[in-house]
Wavefront OBJ file of the C-alpha trace (Angstrom):
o trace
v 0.000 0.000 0.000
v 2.989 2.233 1.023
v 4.632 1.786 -2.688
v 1.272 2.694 -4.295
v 1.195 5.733 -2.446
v 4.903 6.469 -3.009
v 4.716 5.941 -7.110
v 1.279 8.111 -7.221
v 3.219 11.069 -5.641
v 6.196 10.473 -8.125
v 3.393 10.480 -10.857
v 2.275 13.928 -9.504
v 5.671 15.115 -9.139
v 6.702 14.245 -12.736
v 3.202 15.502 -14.419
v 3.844 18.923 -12.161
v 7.478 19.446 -13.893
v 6.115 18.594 -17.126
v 3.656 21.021 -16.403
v 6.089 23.716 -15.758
v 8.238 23.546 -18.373
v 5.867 23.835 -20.607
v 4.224 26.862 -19.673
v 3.633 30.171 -20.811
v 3.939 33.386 -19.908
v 1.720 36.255 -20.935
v 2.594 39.819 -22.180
v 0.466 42.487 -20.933
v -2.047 42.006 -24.122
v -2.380 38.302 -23.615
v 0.046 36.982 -26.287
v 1.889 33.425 -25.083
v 5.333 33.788 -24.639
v 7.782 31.366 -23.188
v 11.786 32.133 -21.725
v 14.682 30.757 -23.126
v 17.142 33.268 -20.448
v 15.364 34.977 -18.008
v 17.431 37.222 -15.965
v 17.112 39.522 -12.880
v 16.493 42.620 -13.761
v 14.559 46.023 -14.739
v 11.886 46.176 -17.182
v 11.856 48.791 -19.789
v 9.057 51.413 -19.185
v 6.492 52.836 -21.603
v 8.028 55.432 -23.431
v 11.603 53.889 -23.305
v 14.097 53.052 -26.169
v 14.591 49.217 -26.201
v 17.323 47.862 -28.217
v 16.495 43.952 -29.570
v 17.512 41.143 -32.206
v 15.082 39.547 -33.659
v 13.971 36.379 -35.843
v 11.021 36.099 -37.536
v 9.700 32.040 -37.900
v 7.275 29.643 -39.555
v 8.040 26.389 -37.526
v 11.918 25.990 -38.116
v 12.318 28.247 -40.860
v 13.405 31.814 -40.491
v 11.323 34.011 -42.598
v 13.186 37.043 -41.383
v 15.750 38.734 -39.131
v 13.897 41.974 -38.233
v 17.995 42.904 -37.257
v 20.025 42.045 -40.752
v 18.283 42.821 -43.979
v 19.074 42.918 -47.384
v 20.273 46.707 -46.740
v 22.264 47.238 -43.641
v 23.674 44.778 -41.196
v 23.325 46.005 -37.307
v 24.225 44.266 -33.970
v 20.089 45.876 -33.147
v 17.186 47.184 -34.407
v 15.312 50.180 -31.708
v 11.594 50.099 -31.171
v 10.706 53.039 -28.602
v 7.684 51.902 -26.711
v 4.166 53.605 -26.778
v 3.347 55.449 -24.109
v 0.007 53.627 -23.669
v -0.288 49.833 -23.366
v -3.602 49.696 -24.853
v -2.085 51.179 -28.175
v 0.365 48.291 -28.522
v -0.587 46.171 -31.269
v 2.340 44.414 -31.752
v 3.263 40.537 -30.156
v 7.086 41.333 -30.063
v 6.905 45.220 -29.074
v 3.960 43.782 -26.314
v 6.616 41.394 -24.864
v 9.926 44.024 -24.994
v 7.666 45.738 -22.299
v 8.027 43.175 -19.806
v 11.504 41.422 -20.096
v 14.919 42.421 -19.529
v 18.300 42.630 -20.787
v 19.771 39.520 -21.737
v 16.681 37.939 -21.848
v 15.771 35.865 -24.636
v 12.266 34.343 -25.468
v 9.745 33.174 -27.786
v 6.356 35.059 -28.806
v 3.572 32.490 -30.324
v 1.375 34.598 -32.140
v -1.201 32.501 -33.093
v -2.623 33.059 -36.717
v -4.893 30.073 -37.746
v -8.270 31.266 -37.199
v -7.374 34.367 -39.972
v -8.945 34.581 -43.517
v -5.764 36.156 -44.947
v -2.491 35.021 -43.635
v 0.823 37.183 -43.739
v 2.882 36.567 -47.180
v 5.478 33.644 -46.063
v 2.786 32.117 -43.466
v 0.051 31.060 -45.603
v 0.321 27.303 -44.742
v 0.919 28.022 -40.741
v -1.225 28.149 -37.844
v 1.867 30.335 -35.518
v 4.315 33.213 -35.914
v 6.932 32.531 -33.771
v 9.177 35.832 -32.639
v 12.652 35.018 -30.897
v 13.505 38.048 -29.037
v 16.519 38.717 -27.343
v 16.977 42.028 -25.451
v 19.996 44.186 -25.734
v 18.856 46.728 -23.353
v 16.962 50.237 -23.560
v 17.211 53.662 -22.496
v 14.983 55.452 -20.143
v 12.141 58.021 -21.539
v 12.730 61.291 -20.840
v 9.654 63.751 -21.422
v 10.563 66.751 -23.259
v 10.756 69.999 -21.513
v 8.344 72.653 -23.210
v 9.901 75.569 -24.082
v 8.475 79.409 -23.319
v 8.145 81.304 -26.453
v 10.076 84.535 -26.397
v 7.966 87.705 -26.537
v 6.731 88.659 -30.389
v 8.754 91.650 -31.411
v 5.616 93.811 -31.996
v 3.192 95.103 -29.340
v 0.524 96.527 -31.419
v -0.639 93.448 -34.194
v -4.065 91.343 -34.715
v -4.216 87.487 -35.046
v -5.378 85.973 -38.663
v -8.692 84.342 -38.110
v -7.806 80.740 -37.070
v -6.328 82.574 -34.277
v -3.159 80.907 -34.886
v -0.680 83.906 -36.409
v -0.388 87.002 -35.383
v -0.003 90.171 -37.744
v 0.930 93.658 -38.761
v -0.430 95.504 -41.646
v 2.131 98.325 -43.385
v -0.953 98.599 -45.988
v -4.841 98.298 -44.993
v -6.872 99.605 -47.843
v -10.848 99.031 -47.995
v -12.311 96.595 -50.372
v -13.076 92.951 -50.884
v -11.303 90.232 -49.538
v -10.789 86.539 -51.177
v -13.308 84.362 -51.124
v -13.009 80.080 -51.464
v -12.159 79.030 -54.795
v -10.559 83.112 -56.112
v -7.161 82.893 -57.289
v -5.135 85.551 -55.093
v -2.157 87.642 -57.105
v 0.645 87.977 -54.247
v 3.978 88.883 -53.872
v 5.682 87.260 -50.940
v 8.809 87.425 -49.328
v 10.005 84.823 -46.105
v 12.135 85.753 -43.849
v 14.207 84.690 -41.114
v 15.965 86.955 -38.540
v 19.069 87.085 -40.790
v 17.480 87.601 -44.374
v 14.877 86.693 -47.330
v 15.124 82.972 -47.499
v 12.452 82.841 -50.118
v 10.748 85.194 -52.113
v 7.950 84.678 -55.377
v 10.618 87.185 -57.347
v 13.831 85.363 -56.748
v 12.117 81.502 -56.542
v 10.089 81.863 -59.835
v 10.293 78.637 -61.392
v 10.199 78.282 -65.262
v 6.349 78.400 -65.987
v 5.806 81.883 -64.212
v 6.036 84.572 -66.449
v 4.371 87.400 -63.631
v 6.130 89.431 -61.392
v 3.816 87.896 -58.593
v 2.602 84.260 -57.643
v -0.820 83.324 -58.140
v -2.293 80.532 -56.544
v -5.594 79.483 -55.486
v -7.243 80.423 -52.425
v -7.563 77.786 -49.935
v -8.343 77.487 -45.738
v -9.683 74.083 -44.590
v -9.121 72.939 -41.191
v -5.476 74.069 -40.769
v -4.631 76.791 -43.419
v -0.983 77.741 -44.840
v 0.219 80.885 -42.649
v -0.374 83.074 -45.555
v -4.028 81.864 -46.844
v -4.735 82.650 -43.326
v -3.300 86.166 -43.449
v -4.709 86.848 -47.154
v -7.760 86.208 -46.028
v -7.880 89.017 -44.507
v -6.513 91.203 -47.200
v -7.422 93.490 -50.213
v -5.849 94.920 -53.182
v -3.266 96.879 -52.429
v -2.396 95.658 -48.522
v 0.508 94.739 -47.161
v 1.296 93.349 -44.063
v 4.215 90.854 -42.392
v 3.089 87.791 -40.507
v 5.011 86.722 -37.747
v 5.219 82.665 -37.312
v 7.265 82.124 -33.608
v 9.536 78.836 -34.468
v 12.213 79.416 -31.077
v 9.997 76.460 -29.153
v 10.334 73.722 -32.304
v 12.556 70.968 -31.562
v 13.582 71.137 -35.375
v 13.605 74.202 -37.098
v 13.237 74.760 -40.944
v 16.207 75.104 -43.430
v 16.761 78.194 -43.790
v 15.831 79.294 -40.385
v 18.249 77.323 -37.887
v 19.753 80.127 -36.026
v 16.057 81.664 -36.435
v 13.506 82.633 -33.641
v 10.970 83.834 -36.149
v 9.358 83.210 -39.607
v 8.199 86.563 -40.867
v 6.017 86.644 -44.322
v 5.893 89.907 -45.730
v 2.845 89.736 -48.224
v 1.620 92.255 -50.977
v -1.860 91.388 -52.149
v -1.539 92.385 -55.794
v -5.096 90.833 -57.081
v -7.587 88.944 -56.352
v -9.858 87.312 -59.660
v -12.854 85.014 -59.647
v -12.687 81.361 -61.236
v -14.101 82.767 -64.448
v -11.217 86.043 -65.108
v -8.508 83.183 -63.884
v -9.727 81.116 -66.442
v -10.237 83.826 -69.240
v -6.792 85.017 -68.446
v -5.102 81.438 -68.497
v -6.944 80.958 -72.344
v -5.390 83.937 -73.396
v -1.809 82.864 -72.385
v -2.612 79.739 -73.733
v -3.353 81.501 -77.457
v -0.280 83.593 -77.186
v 2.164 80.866 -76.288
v 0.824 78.584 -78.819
v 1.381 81.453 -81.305
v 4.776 82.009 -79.989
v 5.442 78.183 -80.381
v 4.610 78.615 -83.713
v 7.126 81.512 -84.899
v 9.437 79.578 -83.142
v 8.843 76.886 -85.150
v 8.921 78.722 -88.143
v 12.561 80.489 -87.721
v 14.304 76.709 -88.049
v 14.480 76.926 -92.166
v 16.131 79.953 -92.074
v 18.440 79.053 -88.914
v 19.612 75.908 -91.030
v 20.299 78.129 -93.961
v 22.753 80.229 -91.645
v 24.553 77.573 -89.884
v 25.701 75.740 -93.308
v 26.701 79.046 -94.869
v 28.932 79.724 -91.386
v 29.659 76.410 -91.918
v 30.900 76.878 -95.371
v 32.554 80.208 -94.642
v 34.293 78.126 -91.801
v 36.068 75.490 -93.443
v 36.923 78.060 -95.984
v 38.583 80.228 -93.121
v 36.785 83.715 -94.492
v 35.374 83.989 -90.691
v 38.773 84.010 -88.592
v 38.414 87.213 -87.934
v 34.985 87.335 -86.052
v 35.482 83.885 -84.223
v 37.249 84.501 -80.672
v 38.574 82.034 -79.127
v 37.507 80.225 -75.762
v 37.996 78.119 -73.259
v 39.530 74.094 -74.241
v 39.277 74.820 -77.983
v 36.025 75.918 -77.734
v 34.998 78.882 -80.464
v 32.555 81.659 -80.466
v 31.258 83.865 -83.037
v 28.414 86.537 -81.686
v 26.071 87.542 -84.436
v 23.940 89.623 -81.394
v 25.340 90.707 -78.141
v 23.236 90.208 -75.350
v 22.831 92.326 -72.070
v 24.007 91.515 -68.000
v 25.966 89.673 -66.554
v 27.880 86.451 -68.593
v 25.983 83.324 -67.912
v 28.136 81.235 -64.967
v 27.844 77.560 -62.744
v 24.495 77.198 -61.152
v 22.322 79.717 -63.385
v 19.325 77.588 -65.463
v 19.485 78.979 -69.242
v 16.922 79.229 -71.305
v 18.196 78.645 -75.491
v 17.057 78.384 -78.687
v 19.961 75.808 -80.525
v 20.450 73.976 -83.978
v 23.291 72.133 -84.213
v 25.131 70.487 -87.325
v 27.959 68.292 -87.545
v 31.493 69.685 -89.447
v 30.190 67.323 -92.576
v 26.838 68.996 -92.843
v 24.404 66.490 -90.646
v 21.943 68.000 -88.199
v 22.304 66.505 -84.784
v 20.171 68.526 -82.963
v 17.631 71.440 -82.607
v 15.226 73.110 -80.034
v 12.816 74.624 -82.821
v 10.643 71.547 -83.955
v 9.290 72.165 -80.124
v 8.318 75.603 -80.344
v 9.977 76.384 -76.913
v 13.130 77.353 -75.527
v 15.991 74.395 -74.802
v 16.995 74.501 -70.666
v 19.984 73.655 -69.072
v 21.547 73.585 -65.748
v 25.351 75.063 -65.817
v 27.225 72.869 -63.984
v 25.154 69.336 -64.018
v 26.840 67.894 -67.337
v 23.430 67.735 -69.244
v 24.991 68.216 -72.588
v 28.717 68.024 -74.193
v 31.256 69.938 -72.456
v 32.027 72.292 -75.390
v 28.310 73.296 -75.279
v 28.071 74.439 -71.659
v 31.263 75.829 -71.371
v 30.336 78.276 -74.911
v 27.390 79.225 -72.849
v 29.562 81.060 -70.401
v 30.481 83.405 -72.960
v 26.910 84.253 -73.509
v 24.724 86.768 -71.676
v 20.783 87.035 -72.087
v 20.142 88.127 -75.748
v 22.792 87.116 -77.156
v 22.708 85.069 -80.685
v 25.860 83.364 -81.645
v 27.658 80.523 -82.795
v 29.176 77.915 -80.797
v 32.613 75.986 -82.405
v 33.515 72.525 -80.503
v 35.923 70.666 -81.196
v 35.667 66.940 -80.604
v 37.922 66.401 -77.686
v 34.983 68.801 -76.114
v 32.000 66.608 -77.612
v 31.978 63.208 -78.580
v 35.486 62.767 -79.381
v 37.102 59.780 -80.990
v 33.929 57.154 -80.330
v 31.348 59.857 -81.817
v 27.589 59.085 -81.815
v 26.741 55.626 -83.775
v 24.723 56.535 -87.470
v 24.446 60.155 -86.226
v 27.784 61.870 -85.492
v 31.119 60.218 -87.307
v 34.307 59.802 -84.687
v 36.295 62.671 -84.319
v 33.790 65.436 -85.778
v 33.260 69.009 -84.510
v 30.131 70.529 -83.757
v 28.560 73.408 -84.838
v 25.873 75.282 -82.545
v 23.396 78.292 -83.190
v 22.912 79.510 -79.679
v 19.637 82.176 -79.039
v 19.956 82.914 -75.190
v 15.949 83.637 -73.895
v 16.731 83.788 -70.159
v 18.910 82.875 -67.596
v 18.253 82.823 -63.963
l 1 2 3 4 5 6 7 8 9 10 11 12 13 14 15 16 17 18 19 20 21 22 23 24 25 26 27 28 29 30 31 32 33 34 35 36 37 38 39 40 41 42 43 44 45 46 47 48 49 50 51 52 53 54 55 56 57 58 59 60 61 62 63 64 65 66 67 68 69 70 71 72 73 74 75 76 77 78 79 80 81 82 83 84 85 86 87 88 89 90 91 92 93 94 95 96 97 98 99 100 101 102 103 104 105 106 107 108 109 110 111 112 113 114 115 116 117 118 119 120 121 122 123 124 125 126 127 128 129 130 131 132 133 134 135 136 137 138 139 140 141 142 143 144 145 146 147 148 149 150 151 152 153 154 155 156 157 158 159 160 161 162 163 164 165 166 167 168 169 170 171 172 173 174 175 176 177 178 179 180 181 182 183 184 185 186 187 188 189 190 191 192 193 194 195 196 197 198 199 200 201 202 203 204 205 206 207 208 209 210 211 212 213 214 215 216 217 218 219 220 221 222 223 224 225 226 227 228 229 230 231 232 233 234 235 236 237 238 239 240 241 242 243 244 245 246 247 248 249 250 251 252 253 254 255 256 257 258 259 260 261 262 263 264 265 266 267 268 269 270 271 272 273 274 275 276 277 278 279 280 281 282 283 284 285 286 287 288 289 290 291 292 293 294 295 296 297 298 299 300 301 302 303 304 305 306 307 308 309 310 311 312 313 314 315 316 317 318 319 320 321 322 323 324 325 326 327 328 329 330 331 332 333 334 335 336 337 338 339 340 341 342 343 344 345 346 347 348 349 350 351 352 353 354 355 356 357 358 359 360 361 362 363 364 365 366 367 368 369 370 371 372 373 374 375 376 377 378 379 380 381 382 383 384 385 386 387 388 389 390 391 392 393 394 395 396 397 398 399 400 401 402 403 404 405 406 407 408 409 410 411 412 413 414 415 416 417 418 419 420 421 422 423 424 425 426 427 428 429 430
């Protein structure tokens, strides 16, 4: 009787270890997780920086290592944790919230009961996470900053409340309305200088002396639909946008306490004079397209007679010589300053080979050629006869082929060892 008692308690004993090594541990969302290591130690806190490796796994096979992919190989990967458990959706960030460093576990995400399984675990009923923690840093709540006092006393705030500003300019009449297009000069300031303005930041489409743009609020307008709302024709006023409590400031504004936006309000037009106004443009540039188009037969004309005039060395005493070989013969001078590294330039250009073939030419699209000085775009010989140019000018560009396409040339276009010939019309340059 004694032995039956003895081997029923070793039964108990046994099933009880059994029992224990297999179980689980929960996370503070109730996914299972059992230790591998389980060390002593602190917790991360919400909020914290927690530094992990991790492996990814359908049964044996690793689907991915969250900490060495096909980019970048690091000893960790960081995860900072939310500052609310209930916002945790995550089985692996869930369970970084509870162990410790040096720990090392497994997460057992269960996935059989869904109707669309993750790519890589469409024939599994788990995700398994291995986790081992590296450690973490401790949360520390940012300190809100005081804004310093606005450098004007007497201003009103645009009508989200949000900006305050100053008018230089406060005329009577109407002010923009949802949907208007609003004619504006701006410029945006930091406490050193312009950083922006619509003048000097014109990109190639604006042809005005002003920016228009339609006029928008919503729910959390631009700084300056807020303050042009409030604006006629003719007003003028600088908006003052504190940026000295901002963890990150702006380009441009670094060593800046303030945005200022100085704003003219040059017009304000309805949907139906924008549109009658953008058809007109659209007339005149198609009719400008067209003359352009036009000039080419006569342009061609011109560069074979220089061409033949050339080889026949009856124009050595117009060309001037350039930079590398390069060869210049100005037909117009232009006016300003010569075009330099940096500047965007605006030409009109038909080019011929030195046996006669065209290899090139702007006027079949009816608008001027652009290039950026510096960025290699086109053959060296061609940028670098640019720099002799200033807007206006018309000339014609020599290069030689060390400057072009040298000994290897262009395959059925341009023969090895063949110089270029370019008519160069300089539009704009800015």
């Amino acid at each position: 009787m004694q032995k039956i008692v003895l081997l029923f308690y070793v039964i108990i004993a046994l099933a009880a270890s059994c029992s224990s090594k297999d179980k689980f541990e929960y996370t503070p969302n109730g996914f299972p997780f059992k230790y591998h290591v389980n060390k002593p130690g602190e917790s991360p806190e919400l909020g914290d920086e927690v530094q992990y490796r991790m492996y990814i796994r359908n049964g044996d096979s690793i689907v991915r290592k969250v900490h060495d992919t096909q980019f970048e190989k690091v000893p960790y990967v960081k995860v900072r944790l939310p500052l609310d458990i209930k916002g945790i959706k995550s089985p692996s960030v869930d369970a970084l919230s509870v162990i410790s460093p040096g720990d090392s576990i497994t997460v057992h995400f269960r996935i059989d009961t869904m109707k669309q399984k993750p790519m890589g675990f469409e024939n599994a009923d788990y995700i398994y996470y291995d986790i081992v923690m590296v450690g973490f840093e401790k949360y520390t709540p940012k300190v809100q900053k005081t804004p310093k006092p606005l450098p004007i006393d007497d201003y009103l705030l645009t009508p989200s409340g949000r900006y305050p500003v100053k008018f230089h300019i406060d005329k009577d009449g109407p002010t923009p309305r949802i949907g208007d297009y609003v004619n504006f000069r701006m410029y945006i300031r930091s406490d050193k200088g312009v950083v922006y303005s619509t003048e000097l930041n014109k990109t190639g489409a604006e042809v005005d002396p002003f920016k228009t743009a339609p006029f928008i609020l919503g729910d959390n307008p631009a700084p300056q639909m807020d303050a042009m709302s409030m604006m006629s024709v003719g007003d003028s006023l600088t908006l003052y946008y504190q940026i000295d409590t901002m963890e990150r400031k702006p380009k441009g504004f670094e060593d800046s306490d303030m945005v200022y936006y100085d704003i003219f309000m040059v017009g304000i037009k309805t949907p139906a004079q924008h549109n009658e106004i953008v058809s007109q443009r659209t007339k005149e540039r198609l009719e400008q397209e067209r003359r352009v188009r036009e000039q080419e037969p006569r342009v061609d004309e011109l560069l074979r007679k220089t061409l033949k005039q050339y080889k026949a060395g009856e124009l050595d005493m117009k060309i001037k010589n350039g930079v590398k070989g390069v060869k210049y013969m100005i037909l117009e001078p232009g006016k300003g300053d010569n075009i330099r590294d940096a500047k965007y330039v605006k030409h009109h250009f038909y080019c011929l080979t030195g046996d006669g073939n065209k290899c090139g030419s702007s006027f079949p699209d009816g608008v001027p050629y652009e290039v950026l000085i510096g960025e290699n775009r086109v053959v060296a010989g061609w940028e670098q006869g640019l720099k002799n140019f200033n807007k206006g000018t018309k000339a014609i560009l020599f290069v030689p082929p060390s400057m072009a396409y040298g000994d290897k040339g262009v395959e059925g276009q341009i023969a090895p060892n063949m110089e270029l010939l370019f008519y160069i019309d300089v539009q704009e340059i800015r």
